[in-house]
C-alpha positions in Angstrom: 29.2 11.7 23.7 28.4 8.3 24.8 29.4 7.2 27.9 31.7 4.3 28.7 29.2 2.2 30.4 26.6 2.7 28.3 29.0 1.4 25.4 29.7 -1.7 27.6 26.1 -2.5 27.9 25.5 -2.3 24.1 28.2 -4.3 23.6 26.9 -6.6 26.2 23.6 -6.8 24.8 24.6 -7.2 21.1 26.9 -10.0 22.2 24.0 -11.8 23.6 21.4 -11.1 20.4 21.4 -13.0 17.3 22.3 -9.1 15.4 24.9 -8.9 13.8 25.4 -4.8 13.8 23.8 -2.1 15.8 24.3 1.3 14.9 23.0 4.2 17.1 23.1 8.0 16.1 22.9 10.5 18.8 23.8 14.5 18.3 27.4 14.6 19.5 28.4 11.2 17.7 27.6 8.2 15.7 28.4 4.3 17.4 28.0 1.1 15.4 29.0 -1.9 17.0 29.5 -5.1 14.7 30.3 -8.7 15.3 33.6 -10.1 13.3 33.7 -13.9 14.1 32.2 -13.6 17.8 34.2 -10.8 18.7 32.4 -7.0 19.1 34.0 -4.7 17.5 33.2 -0.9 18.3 34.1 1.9 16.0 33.1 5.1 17.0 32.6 8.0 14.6 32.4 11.8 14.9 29.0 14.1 15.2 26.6 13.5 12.5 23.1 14.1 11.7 21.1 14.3 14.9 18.7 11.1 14.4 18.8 8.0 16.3 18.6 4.4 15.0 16.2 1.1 16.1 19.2 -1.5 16.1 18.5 -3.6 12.5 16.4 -6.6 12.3 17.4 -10.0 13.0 18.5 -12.0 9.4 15.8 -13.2 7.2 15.9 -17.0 6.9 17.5 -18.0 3.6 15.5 -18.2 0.4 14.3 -21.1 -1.3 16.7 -22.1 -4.6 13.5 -21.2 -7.1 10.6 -19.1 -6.4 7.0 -20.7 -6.9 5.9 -17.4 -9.5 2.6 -16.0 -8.4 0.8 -15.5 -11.8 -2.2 -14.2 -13.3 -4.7 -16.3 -14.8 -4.6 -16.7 -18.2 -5.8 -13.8 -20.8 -7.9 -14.3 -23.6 -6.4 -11.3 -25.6 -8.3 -10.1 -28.6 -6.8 -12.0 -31.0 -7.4 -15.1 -29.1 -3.4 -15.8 -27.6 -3.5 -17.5 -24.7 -0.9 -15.4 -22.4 0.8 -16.2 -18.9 2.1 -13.2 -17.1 5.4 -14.3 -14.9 4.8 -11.7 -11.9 6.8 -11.3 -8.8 6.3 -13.5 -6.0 8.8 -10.9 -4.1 9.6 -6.7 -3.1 12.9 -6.8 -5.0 15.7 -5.5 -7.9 14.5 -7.3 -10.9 17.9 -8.7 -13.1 17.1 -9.9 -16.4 20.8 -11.6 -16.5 22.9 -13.4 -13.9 25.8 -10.3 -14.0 26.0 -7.4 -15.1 28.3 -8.4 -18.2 26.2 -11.8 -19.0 23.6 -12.4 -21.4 19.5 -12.4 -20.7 18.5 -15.0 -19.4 16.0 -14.9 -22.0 15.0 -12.3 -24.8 11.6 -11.6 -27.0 10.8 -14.3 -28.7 12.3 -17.1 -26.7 10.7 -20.4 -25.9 10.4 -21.4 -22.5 10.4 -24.6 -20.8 8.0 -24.8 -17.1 11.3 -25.0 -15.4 13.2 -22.5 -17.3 14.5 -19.6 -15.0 13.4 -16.0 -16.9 14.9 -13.4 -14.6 16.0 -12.9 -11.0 14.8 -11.0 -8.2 17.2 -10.0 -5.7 15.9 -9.3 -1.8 17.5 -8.5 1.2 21.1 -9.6 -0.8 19.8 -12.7 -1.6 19.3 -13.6 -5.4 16.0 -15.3 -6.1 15.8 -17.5 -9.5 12.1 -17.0 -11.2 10.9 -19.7 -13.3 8.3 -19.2 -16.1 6.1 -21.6 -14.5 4.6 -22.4 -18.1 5.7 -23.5 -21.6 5.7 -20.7 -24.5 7.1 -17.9 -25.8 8.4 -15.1 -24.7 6.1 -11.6 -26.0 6.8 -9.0 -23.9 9.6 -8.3 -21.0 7.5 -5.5 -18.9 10.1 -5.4 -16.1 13.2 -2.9 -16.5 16.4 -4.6 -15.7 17.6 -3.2 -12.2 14.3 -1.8 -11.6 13.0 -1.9 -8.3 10.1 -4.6 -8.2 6.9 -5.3 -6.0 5.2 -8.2 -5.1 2.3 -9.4 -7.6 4.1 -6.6 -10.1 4.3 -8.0 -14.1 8.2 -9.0 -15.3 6.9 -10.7 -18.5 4.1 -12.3 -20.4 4.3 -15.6 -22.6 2.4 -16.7 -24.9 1.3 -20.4 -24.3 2.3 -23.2 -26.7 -1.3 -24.4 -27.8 
């Protein structure tokens, strides 16, 4: 079990660190601390699995409102299209739609503006708005909606407007 001062002195250090949670697993009991408004709070749980925890990273900063897409250059196909792929500029959930009960944000076929947000890609609870970066059509939507994603990976190709 953990032992009262050593409880005080996590609570002491987490109090003083930007963290906002600290969870620490030993053989004979599980402790996470977590700040609510300033204030430490300490629930303590019961034996668990026997690993122990690194305390969590500090928060990333806050993402940008759009994501610059990193993109392939442009492929001469075999019929002569001129297509853009719209990769991932993130590791994330890909979401082709802004909830789970909303529409695309856009489908096959769809023409797209430079501007025009195509999907997002959520990271670390943040949701990321890619743009197409390019004006054309939509031909193909390679990404899987909820599908994990990672950086550089294809989410869709357009066909350029000539």
């Amino acid at each position: 079990m953990f032992k009262v001062d050593e409880i005080k002195s996590l609570i002491e250090a987490l109090d003083s660190s930007s963290l906002e949670e600290l969870e620490l697993e030993q053989e004979n009991g599980k402790l996470v601390l977590k700040k609510n408004n300033g204030q430490v709070a300490v629930p303590l749980e019961q034996p668990t699995a026997a690993v122990q925890k690194a305390p969590a990273a500090a928060p990333a900063p806050a993402a940008q409102p759009e994501e610059k897409v990193e993109s392939k250059e442009p492929e001469a196909n075999a019929d002569g299209r001129d297509l853009f792929t719209v990769t991932s500029p993130m590791v994330g959930t890909f979401y082709a739609a802004p909830s789970p009960d909303a529409d695309p944000y856009v489908r096959t076929g769809d023409s797209v503006e430079e501007d025009t947000v195509v999907c997002i890609v959520e990271a670390m609870k943040l949701m990321n708005p890619i743009v197409a970066d390019t004006k054309g059509k939509i031909v193909e939507i390679v990404a899987e909606n909820g599908e994990l994603v990672e950086y550089g990976q294809p989410l869709m190709v357009v066909e350029r407007n000539k």
